[in-house]
DRENROZA-839313 format. One record per residue: chain; x, y, z of N, C-alpha, C, O, CB in turn; residue in one letter. Coordinates in Angstrom, 2 decimals, always signed. Glycine has a CB too. Layout:
+--------+---------+---------+---------+---------+---------+---------+---------+---------+---------+---------+---------+---------+---------+---------+---------+--------+
| chaine |     nxx |     nyy |     nzz |    caxx |    cayy |    cazz |     cxx |     cyy |     czz |     oxx |     oyy |     ozz |    cbxx |    cbyy |    cbzz | residu |
+--------+---------+---------+---------+---------+---------+---------+---------+---------+---------+---------+---------+---------+---------+---------+---------+--------+
|      A |       X |       Y |       Z |       X |       Y |       Z |       X |       Y |       Z |       X |       Y |       Z |       X |       Y |       Z |      a |
...
+--------+---------+---------+---------+---------+---------+---------+---------+---------+---------+---------+---------+---------+---------+---------+---------+--------+
END
This chain:
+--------+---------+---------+---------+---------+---------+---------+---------+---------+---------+---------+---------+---------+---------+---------+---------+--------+
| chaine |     nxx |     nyy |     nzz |    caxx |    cayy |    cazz |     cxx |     cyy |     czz |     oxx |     oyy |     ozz |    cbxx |    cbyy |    cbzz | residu |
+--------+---------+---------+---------+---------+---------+---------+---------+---------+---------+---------+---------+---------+---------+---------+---------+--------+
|      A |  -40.92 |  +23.19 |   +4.39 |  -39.92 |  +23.17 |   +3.32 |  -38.57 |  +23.56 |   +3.92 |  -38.48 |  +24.40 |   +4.81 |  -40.31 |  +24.14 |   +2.16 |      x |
|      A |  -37.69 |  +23.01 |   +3.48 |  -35.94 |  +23.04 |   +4.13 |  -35.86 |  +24.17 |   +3.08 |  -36.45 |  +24.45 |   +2.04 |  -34.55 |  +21.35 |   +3.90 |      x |
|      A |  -34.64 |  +24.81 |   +3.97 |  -34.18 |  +26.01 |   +3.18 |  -32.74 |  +25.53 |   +2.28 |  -31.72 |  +24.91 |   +2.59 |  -33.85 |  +27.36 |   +4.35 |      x |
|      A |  -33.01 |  +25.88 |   +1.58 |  -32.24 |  +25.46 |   +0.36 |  -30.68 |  +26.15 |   +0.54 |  -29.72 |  +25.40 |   +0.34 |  -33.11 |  +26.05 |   -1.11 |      x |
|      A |  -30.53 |  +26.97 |   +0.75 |  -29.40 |  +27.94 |   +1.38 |  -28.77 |  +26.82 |   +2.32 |  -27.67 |  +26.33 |   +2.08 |  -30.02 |  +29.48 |   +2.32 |      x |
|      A |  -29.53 |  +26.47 |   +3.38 |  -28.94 |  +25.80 |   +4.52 |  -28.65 |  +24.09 |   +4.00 |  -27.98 |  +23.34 |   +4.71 |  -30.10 |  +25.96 |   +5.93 |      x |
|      A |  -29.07 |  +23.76 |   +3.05 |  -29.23 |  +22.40 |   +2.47 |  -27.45 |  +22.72 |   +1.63 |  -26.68 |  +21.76 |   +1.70 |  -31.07 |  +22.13 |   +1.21 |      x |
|      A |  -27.07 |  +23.62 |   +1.12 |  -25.84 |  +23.97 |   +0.13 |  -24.80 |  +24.02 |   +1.26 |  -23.76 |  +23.39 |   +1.08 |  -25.97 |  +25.55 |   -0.87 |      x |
|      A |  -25.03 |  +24.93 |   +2.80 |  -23.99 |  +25.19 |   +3.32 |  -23.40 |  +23.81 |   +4.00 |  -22.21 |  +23.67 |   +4.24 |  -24.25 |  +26.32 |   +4.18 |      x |
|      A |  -24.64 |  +22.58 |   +4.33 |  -24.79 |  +21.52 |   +4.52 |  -23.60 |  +20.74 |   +3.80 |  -22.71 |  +20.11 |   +4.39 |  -26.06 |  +21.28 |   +4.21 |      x |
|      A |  -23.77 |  +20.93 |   +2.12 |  -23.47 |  +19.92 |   +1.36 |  -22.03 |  +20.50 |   +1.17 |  -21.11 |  +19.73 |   +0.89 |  -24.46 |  +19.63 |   +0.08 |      x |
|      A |  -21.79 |  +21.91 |   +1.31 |  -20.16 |  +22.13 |   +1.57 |  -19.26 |  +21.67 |   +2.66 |  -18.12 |  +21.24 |   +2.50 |  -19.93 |  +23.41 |   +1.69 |      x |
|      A |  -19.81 |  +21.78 |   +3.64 |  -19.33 |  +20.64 |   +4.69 |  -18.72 |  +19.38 |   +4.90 |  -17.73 |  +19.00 |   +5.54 |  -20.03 |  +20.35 |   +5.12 |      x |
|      A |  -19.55 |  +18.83 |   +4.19 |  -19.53 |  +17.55 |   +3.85 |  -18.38 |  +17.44 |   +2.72 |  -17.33 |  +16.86 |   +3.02 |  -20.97 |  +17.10 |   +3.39 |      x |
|      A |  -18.57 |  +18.06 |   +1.26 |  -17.84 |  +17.68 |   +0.79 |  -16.10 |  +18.17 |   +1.25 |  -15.14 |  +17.57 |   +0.76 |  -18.41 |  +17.88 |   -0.33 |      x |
|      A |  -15.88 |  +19.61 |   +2.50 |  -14.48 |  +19.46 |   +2.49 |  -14.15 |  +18.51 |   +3.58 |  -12.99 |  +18.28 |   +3.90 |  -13.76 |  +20.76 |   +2.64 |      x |
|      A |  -15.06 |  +18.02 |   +4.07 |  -14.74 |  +16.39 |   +5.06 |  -14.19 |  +15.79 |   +4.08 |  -12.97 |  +15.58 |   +4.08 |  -16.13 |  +15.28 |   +5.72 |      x |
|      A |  -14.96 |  +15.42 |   +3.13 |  -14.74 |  +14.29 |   +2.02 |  -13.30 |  +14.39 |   +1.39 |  -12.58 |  +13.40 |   +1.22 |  -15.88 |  +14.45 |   +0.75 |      x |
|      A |  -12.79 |  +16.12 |   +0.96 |  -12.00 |  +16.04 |   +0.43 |  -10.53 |  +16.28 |   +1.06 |   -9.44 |  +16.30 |   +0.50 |  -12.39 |  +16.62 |   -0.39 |      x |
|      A |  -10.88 |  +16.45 |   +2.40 |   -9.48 |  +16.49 |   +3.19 |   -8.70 |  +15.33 |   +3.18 |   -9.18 |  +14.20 |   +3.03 |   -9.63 |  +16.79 |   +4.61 |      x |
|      A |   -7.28 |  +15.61 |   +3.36 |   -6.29 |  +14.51 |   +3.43 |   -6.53 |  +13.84 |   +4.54 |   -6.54 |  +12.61 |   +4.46 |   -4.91 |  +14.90 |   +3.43 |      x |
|      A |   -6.84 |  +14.58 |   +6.04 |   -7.33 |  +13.99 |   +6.95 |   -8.91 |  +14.94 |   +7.58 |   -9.19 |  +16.09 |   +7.91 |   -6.04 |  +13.81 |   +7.94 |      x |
|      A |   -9.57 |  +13.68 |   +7.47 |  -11.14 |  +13.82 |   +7.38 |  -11.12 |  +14.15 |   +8.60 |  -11.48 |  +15.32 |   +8.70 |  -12.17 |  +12.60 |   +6.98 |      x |
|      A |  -10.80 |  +13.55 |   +9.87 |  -11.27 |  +13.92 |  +11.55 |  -10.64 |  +15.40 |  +11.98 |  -11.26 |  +16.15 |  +12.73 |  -10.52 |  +12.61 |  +12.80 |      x |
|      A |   -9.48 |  +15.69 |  +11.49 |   -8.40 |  +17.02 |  +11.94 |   -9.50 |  +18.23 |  +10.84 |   -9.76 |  +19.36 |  +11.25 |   -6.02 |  +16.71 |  +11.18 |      x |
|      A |   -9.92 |  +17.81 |   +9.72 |  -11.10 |  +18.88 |   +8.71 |  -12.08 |  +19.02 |  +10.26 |  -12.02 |  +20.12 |  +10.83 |  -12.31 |  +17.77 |   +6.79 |      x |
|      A |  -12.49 |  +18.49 |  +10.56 |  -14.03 |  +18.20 |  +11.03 |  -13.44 |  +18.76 |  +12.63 |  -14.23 |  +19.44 |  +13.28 |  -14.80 |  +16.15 |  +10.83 |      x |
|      A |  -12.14 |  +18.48 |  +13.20 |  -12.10 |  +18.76 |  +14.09 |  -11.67 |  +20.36 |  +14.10 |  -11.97 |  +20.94 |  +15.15 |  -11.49 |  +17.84 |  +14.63 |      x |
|      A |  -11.00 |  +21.14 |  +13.10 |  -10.94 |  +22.34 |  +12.84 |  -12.23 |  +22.75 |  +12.63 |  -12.33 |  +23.86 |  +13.16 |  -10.10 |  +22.60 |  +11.90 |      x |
|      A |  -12.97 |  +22.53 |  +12.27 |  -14.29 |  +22.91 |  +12.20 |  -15.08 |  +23.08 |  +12.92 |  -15.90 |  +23.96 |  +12.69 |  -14.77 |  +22.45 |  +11.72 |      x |
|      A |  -15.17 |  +22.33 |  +14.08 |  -15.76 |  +22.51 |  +15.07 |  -15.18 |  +23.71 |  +16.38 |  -15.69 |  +24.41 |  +17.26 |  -15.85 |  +21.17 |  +15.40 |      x |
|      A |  -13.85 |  +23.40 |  +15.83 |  -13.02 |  +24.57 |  +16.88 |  -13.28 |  +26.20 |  +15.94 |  -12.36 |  +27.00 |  +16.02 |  -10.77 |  +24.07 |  +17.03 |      x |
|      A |  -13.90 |  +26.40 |  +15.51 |  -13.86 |  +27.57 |  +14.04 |  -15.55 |  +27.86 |  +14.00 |  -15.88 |  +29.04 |  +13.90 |  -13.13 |  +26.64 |  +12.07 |      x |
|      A |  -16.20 |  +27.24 |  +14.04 |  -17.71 |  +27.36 |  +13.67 |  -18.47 |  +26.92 |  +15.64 |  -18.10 |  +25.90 |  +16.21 |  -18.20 |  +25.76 |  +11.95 |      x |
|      A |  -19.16 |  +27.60 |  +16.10 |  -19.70 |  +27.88 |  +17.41 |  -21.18 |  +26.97 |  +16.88 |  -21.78 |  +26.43 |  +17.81 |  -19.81 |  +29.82 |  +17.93 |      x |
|      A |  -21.61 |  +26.84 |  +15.86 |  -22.77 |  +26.32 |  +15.41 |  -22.44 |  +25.08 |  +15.39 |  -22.96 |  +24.39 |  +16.26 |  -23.29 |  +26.79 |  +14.23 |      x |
|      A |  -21.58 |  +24.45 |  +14.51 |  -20.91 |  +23.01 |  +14.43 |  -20.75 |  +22.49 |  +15.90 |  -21.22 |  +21.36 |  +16.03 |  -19.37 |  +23.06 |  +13.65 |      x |
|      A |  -20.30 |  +22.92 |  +16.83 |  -20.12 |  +22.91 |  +17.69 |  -20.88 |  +23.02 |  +18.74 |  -20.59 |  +22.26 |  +19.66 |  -19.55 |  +23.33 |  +17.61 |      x |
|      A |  -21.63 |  +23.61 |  +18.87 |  -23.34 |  +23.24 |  +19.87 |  -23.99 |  +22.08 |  +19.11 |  -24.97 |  +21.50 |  +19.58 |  -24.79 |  +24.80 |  +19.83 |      x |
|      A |  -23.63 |  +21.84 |  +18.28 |  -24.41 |  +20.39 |  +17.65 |  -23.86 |  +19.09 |  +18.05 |  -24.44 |  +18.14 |  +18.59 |  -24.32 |  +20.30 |  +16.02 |      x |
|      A |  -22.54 |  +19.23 |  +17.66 |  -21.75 |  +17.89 |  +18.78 |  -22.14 |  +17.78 |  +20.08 |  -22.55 |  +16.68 |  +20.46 |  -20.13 |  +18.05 |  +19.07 |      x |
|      A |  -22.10 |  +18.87 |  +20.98 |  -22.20 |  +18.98 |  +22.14 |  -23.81 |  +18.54 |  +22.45 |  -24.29 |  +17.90 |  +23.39 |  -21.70 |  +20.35 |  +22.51 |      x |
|      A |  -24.35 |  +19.09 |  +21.42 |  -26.12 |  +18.38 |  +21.75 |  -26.02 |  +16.66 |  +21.33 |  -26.48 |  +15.86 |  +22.14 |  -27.67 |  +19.31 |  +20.35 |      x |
|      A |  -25.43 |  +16.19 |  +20.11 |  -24.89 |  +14.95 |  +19.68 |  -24.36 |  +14.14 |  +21.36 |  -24.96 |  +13.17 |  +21.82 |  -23.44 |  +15.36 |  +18.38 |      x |
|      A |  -23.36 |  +14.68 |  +21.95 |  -22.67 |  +14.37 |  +22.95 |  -23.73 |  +14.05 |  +24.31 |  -23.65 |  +12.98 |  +24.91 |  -21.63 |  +15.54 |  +23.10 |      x |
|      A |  -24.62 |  +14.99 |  +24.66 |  -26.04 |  +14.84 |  +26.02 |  -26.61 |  +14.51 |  +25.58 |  -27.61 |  +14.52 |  +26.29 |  -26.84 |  +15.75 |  +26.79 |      x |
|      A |  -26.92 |  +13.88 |  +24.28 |  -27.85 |  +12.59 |  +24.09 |  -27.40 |  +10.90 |  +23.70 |  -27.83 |   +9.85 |  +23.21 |  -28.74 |  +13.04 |  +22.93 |      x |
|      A |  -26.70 |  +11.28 |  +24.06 |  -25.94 |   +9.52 |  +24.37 |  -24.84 |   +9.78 |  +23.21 |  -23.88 |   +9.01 |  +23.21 |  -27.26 |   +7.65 |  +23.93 |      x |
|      A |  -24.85 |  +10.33 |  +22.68 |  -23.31 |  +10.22 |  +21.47 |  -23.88 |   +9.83 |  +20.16 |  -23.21 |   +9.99 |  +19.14 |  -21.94 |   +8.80 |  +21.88 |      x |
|      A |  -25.14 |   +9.29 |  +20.12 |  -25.72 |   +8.40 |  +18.76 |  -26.06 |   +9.93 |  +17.41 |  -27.10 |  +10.58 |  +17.48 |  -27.78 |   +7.24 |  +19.42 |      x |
|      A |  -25.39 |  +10.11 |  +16.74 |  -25.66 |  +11.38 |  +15.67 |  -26.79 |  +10.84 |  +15.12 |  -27.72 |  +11.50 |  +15.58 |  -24.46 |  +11.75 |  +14.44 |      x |
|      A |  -27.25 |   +9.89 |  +14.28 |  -28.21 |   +9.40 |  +13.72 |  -29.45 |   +9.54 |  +14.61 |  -30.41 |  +10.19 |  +14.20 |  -27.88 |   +8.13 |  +13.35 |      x |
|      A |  -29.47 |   +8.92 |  +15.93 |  -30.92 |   +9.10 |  +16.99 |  -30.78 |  +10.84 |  +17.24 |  -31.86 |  +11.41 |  +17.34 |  -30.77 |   +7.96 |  +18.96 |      x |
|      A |  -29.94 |  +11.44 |  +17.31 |  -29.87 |  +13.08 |  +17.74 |  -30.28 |  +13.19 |  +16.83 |  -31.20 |  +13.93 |  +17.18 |  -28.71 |  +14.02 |  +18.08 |      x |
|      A |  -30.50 |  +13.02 |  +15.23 |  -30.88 |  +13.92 |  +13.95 |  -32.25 |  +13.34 |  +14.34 |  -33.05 |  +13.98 |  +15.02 |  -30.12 |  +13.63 |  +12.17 |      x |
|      A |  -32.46 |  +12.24 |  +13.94 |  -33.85 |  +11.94 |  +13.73 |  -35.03 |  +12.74 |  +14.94 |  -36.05 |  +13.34 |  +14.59 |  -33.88 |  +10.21 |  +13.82 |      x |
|      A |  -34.72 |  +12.62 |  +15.88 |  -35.31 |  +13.49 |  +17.30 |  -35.40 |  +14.45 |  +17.06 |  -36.53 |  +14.91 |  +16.91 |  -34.69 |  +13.61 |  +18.52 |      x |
|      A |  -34.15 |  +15.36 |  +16.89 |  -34.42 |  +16.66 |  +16.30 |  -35.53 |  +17.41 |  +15.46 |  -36.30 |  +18.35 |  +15.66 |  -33.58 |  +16.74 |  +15.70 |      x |
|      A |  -35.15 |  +16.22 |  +14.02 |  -36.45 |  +16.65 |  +12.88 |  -37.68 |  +16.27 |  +13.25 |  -38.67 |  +16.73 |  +12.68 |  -36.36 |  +16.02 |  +11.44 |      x |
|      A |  -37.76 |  +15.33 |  +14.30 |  -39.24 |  +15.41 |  +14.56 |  -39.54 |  +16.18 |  +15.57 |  -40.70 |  +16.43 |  +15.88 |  -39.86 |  +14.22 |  +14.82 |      x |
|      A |  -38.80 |  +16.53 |  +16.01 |  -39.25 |  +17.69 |  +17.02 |  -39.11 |  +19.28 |  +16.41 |  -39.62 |  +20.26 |  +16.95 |  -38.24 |  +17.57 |  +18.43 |      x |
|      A |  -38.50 |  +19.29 |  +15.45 |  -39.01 |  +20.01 |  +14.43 |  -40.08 |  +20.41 |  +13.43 |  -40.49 |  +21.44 |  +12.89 |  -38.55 |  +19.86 |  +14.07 |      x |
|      A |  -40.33 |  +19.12 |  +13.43 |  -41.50 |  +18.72 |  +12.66 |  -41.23 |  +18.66 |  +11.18 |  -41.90 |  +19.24 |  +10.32 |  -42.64 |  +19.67 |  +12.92 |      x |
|      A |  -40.24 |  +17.96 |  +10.98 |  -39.46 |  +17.63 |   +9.89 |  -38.99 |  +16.16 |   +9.49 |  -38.37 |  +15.41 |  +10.24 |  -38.40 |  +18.36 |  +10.07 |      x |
|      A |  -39.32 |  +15.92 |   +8.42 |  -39.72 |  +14.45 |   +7.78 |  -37.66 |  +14.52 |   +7.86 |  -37.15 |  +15.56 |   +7.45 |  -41.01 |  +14.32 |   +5.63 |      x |
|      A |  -36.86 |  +13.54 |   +8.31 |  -35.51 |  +13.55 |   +7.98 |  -35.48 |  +12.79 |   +7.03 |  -34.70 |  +13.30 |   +6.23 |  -34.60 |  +13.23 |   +8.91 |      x |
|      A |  -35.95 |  +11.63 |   +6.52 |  -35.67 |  +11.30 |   +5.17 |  -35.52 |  +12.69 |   +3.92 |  -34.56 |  +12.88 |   +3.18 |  -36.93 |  +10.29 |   +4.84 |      x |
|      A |  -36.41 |  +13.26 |   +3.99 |  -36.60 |  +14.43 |   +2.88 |  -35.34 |  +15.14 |   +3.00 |  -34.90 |  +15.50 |   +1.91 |  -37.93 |  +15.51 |   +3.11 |      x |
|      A |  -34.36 |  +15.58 |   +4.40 |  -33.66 |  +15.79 |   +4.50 |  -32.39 |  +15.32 |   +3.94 |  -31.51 |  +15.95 |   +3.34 |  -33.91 |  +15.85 |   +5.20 |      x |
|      A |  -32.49 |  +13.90 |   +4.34 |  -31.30 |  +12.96 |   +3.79 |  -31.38 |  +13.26 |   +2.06 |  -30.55 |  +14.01 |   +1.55 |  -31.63 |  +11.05 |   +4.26 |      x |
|      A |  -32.10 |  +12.82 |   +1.53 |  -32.76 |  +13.04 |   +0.23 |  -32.60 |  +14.32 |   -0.47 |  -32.87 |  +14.32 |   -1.67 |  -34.10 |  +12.85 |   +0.38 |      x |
|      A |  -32.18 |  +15.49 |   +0.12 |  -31.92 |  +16.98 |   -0.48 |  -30.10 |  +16.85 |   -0.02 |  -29.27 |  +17.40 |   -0.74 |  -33.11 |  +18.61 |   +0.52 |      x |
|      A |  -29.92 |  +16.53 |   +0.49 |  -27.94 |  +15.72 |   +0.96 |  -27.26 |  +14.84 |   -0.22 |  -26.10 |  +15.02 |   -0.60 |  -27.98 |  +14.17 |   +2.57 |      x |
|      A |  -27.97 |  +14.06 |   -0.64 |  -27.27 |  +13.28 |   -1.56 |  -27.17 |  +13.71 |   -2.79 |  -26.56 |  +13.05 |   -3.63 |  -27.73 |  +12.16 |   -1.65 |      x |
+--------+---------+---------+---------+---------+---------+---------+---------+---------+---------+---------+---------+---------+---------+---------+---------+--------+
END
């Protein structure tokens, strides 16, 4: 079971991407500000750059269905 806590801090993220005037300078302050955001790119980055193949790998090496994931996001 995903933690529900981490599914909210998730969906705040996202939405101040969404709601910035500029979406890449949000996301890029963010990453310069958050050390967590930021080991994730960098893991995103040593696996070829693909975010989508880095998530999916991840959750299964987690042992985590990522649809269910996607699905608690929307």
């Amino acid at each position: 079971m995903l933690n529900p806590q981490t599914i909210q801090q998730v969906k705040g993220i996202m939405n101040q991407i969404k709601m910035a005037q500029n979406p890449q300078l949000a996301l890029n302050q963010m990453l310069m500000s958050n050390p967590q955001l930021n080991s994730v790119m960098e893991l995103v980055k040593s696996s070829g750059g693909n975010l989508q193949q880095t998530f999916y790998a991840l959750a299964k090496q987690k042992g985590i269905d990522p649809q269910e994931v996607l699905n608690q996001l929307q």
